[in-house]
C-alpha positions as CSV (number, residue, x, y, z in Angstrom):
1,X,33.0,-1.2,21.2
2,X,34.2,-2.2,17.8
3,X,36.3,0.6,16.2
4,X,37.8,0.7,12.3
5,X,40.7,1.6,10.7
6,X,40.1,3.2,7.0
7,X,43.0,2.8,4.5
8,X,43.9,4.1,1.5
9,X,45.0,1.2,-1.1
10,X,47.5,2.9,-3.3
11,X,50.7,4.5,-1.3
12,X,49.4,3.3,2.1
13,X,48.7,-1.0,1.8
14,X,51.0,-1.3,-2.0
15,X,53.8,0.3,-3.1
16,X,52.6,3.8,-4.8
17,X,51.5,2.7,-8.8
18,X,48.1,4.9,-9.8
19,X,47.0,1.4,-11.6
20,X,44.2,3.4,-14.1
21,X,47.5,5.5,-15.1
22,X,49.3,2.5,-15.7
23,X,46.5,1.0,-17.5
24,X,46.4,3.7,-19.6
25,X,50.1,3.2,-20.5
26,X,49.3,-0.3,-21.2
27,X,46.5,0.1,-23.7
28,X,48.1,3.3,-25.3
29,X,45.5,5.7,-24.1
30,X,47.9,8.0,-21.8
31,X,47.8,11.1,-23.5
32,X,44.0,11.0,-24.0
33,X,43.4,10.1,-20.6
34,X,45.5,12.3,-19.0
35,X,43.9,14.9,-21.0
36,X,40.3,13.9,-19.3
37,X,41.6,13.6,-16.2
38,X,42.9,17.0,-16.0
39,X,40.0,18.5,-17.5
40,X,37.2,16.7,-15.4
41,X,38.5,14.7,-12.4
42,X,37.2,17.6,-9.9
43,X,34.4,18.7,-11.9
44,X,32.6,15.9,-13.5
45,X,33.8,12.3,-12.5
46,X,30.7,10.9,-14.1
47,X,32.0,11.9,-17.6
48,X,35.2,11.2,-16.9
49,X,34.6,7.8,-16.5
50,X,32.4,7.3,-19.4
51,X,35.4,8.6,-21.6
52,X,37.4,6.3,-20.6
53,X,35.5,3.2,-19.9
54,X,33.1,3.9,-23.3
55,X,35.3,5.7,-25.6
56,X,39.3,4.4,-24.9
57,X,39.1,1.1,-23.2
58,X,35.7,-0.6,-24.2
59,X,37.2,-3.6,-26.4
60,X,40.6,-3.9,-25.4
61,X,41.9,-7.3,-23.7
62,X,41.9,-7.8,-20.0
63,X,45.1,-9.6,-19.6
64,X,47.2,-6.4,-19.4
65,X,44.7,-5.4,-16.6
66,X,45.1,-8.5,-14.9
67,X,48.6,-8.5,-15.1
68,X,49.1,-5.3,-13.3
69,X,46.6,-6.4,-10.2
70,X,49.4,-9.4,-10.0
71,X,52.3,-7.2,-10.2
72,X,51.9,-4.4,-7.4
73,X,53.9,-5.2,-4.2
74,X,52.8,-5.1,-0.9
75,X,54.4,-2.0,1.3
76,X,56.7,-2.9,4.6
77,X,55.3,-4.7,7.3
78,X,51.5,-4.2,6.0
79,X,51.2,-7.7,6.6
80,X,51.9,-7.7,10.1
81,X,49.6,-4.3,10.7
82,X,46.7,-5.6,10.0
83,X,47.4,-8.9,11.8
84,X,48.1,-6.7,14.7
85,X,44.9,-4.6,14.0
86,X,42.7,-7.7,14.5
87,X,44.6,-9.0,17.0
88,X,43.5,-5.6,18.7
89,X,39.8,-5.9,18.1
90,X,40.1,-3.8,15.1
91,X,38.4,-3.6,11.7
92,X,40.2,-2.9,9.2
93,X,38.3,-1.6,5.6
94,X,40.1,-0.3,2.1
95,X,38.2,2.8,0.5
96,X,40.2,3.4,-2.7
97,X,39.1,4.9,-6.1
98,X,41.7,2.3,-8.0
99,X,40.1,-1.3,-8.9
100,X,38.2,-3.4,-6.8
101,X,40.4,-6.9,-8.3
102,X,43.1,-5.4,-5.7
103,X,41.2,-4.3,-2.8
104,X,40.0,-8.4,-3.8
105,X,43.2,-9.4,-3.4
106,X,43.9,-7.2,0.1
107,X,40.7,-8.7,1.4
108,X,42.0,-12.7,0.3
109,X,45.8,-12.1,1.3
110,X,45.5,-10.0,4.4
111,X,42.1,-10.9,5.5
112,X,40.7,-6.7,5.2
113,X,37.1,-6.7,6.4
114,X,35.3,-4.5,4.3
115,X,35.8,-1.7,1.8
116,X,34.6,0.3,-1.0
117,X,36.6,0.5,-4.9
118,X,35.9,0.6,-8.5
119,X,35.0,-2.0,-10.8
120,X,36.3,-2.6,-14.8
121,X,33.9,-4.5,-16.0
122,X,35.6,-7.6,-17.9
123,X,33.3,-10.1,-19.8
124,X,35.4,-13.2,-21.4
125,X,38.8,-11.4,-21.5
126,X,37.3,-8.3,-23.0
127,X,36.3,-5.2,-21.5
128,X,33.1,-4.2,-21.8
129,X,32.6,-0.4,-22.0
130,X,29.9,-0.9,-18.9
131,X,30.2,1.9,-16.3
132,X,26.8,1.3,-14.9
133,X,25.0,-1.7,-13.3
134,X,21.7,-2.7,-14.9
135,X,19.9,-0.9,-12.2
136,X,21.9,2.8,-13.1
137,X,24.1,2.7,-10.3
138,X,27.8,3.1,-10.9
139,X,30.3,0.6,-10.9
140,X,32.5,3.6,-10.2
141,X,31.4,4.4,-6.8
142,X,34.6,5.7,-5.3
143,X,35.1,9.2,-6.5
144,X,37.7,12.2,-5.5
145,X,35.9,13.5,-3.4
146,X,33.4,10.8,-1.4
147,X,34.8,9.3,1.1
148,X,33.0,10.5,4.2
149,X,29.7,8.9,3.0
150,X,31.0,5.8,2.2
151,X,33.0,5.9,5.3
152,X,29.5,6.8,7.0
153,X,27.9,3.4,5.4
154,X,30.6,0.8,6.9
155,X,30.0,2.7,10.6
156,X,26.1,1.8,9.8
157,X,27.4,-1.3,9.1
158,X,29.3,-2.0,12.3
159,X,26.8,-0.1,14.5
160,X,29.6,2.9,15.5
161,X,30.2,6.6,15.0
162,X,32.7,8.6,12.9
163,X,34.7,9.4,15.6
164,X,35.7,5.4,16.6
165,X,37.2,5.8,13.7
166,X,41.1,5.8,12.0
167,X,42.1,6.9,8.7
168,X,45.1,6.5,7.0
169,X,46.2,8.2,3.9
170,X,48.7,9.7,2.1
171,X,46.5,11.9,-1.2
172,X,44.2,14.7,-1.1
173,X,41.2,13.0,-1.2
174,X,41.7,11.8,2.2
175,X,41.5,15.1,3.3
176,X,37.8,15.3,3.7
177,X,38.0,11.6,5.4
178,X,40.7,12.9,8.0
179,X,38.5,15.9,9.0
180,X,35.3,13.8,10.0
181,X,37.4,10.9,11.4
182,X,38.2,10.5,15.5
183,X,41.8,9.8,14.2
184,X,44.1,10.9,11.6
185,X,47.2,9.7,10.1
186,X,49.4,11.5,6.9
187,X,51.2,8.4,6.1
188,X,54.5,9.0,4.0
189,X,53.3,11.8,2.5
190,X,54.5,15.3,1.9
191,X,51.0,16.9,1.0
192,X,50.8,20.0,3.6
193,X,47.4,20.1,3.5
194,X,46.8,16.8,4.7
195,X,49.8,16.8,7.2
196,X,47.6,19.9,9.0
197,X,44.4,18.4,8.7
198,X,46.2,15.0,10.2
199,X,46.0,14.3,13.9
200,X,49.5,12.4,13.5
201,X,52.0,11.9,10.7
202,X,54.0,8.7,9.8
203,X,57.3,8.9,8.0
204,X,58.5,6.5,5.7
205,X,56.7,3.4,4.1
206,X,56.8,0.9,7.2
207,X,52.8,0.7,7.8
208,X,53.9,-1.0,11.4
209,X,54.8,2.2,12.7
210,X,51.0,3.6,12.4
211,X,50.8,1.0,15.5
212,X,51.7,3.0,18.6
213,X,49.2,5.7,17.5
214,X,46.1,2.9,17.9
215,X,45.9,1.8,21.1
């Protein structure tokens, strides 16, 4: 039976950098943003995105963008974990809420199967201020608090239940994944809640010793 192992992107596969904060930083938006973000992250993510994406960065140049998707560094032996993963039979699938141009670069550089992220739309170095698809749907798709459905879609995909499957995160909003999951692992993280909710907890940033706990 083929199983899957869920990670988080940010904290669990690179080095802990909330890339839309740093974004924000870049293009001189951080006090608005986090401003919207405190206001509506939990309560409407729809309009949260649309104040950022329409209102602060619809216009401004990509490069800075891109140059933060280059510049995150890869966590300890994540590499070798997910070699080992597929060497094991495993899956292996990112489901992040930060930008889809890294979980891109994941799937090139470490050969990650599948996954779900968010998408900045950037048309000839500019961004657009698009947050929707022609058809409606979001190209935000990855919210706080959605992981379990989307998590739901890639076992469709691969023909297997909820409970063939490992997650391993390190945020809140892995906290609804872990509870529906077979496995769960609070990777170098200090969150309680998740810790509890966790069937096993990794410390330190060494992804290799998640390894023992998958057989």
């Amino acid at each position: 039976m083929k199983k899957l192992v869920i990670l988080d992107m940010d904290g669990t596969v690179f080095e802990h950098k909330n890339l839309w904060a740093a974004l924000h930083k870049a293009y001189g938006t951080h006090e608005e943003g986090v401003k919207a973000t405190e206001e509506l992250l939990y309560t409407d993510y729809a309009k949260l995105i649309d104040i950022v994406i329409h209102n602060l960065w619809k216009g401004k140049p990509a490069q800075p963008y891109f140059d933060l998707i280059a510049s995150v560094k890869y966590l300890p032996g994540v590499k070798e974990t997910i070699k080992e993963l597929h060497m094991r039979g495993y899956k292996v699938a990112i489901i992040t809420s930060g930008p889809d141009l890294l979980l891109e670069r994941a799937k090139r550089e470490l050969g990650i199967d599948l996954g779900f992220a968010n998408t900045l739309e950037v048309k000839d170095g500019i961004v657009t201020g698009r947050s929707r698809h022609d058809d409606g749907s979001s190209m935000w798709p990855v919210q706080v608090d959605n992981k379990v459905p989307l998590a739901e879609r890639l076992c469709e995909t691969l023909k297997i239940s909820l409970h063939d499957v490992a997650a391993v995160g390190d945020e809140r909003n892995d906290l609804p994944l872990f509870k529906a999951v077979g496995v769960s692992i609070a990777f170098n993280t200090r969150n309680a809640e998740l810790i509890a909710a966790a069937t096993h907890q990794v410390e330190g940033n060494d992804l290799r010793k998640i390894l023992p706990l998958l057989p």
